[in-house]
C-alpha positions as CSV (number, residue, x, y, z in Angstrom):
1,X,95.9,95.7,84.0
2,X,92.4,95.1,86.1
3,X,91.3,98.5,84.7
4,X,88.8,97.7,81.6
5,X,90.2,100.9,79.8
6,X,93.4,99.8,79.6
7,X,92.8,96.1,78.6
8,X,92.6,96.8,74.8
9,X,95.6,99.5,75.0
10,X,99.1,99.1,75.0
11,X,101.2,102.0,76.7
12,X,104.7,102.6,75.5
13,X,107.2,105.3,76.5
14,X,109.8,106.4,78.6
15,X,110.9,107.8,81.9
16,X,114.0,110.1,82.9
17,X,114.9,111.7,86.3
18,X,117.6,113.5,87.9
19,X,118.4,112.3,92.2
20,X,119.9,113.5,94.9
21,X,121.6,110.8,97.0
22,X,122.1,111.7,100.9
23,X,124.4,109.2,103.1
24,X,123.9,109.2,106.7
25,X,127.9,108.4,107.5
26,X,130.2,111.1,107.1
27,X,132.7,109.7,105.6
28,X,134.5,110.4,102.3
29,X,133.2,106.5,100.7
30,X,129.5,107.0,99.9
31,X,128.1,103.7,101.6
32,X,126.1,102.7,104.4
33,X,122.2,104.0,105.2
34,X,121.8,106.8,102.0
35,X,117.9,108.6,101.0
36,X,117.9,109.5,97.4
37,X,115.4,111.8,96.2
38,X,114.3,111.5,92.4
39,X,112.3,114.0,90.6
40,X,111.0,112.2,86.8
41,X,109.9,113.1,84.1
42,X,107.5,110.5,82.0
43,X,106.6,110.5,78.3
44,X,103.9,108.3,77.3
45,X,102.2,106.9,73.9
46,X,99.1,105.4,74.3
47,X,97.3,103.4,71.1
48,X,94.2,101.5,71.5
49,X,92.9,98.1,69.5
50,X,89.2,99.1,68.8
51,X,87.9,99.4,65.0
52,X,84.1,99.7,65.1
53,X,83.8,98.9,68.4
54,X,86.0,95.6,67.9
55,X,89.1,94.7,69.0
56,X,91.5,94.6,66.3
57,X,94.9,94.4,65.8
58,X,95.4,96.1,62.5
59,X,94.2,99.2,63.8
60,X,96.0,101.2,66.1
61,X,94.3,104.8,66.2
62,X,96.8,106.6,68.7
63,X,95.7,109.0,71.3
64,X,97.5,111.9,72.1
65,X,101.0,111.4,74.2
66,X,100.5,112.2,77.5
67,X,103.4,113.5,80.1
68,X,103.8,113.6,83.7
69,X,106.2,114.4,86.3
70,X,106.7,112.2,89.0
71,X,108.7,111.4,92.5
72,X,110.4,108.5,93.8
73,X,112.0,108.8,97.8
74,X,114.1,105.5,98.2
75,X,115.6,104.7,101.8
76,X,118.5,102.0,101.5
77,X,121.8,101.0,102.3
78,X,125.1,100.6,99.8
79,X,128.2,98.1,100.9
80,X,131.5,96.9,99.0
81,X,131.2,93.3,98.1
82,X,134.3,91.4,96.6
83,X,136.5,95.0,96.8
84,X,135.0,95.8,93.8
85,X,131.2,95.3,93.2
86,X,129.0,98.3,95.3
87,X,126.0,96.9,96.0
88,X,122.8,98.9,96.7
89,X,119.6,97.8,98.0
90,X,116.3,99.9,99.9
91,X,112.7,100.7,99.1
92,X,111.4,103.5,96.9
93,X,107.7,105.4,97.3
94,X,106.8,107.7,94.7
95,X,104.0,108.8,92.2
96,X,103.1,111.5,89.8
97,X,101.3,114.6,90.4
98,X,98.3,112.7,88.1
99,X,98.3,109.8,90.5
100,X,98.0,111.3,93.3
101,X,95.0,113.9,92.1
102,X,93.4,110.8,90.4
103,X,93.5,109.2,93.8
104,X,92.4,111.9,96.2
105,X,89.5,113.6,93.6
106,X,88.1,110.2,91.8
107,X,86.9,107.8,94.4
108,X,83.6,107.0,94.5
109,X,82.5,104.6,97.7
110,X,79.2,104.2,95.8
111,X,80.1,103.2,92.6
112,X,82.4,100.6,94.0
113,X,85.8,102.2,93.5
114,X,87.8,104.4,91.2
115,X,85.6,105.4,87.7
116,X,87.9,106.5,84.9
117,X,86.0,108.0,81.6
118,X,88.6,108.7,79.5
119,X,91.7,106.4,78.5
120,X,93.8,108.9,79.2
121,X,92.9,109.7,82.9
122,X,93.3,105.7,83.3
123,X,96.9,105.5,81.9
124,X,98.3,108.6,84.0
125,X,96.8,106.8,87.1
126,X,98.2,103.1,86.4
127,X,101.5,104.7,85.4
128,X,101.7,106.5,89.2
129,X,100.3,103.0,90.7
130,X,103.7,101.5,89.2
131,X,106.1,104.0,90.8
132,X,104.0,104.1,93.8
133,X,105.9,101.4,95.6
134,X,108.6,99.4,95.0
135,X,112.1,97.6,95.7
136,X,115.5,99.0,94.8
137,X,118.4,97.3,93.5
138,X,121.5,99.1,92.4
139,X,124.8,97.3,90.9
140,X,128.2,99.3,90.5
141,X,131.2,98.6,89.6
142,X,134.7,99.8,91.3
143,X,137.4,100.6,88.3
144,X,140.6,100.9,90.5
């Protein structure tokens, strides 16, 4: 991570979400163009390597778990390959509602950028920065 507070932690947790898939062609096989809409839901653990003010590996003091939701909007397209094998491929923007207030309330032009004092406030905004942009691959399977 290039944010100091988070160099000396390590993040662990997990992520679930329910979407909405929309195809643009009106027909009964759900391929072609699609926009899914995803609404998460993210669980977080944070624990930190500082004993006395140095780093250390045996101790692992955890802060408390932190939660988010989140969004992703993916634009794409779906196609049949081999008669069997859907395969799925667009590009997904999304964030969580800490992201995005992190990035409209915290900049500060003077200071050279973005100044996080807690740990805490750091991890909910790297975690949006990862679901902020990204590719989408999806591989199915056709049974019959």
């Amino acid at each position: 991570s290039d944010n100091h507070f988070l160099n000396n932690a390590k993040i662990k947790g997990f992520t679930v979400g329910a979407f909405v898939k929309y195809f643009k062609s009106k027909s009964i096989a759900p391929l072609g163009e699609f926009y899914k809409f995803e609404l998460l839901y993210s669980y977080l653990n944070i624990n930190t390597f500082y004993r006395n003010g140095e780093i250390s590996d045996k101790s692992k003091p955890s802060i408390e778990p932190l939660s988010s939701l989140g969004f992703n909007i993916t634009y794409g397209k779906s196609r049949i390959i081999w008669n069997k094998v859907i395969v799925s491929v667009g590009v997904s923007l999304g964030g969580n509602v800490n992201f995005f207030t992190s990035y409209f309330t915290k900049y500060d032009a003077s200071n050279g950028g973005y100044e996080f004092n807690e740990l805490k406030k750091a991890a909910q905004f790297w975690h949006g920065q990862k679901l902020f942009y990204n590719f989408y691959l999806g591989i199915g399977f056709l049974l019959f």
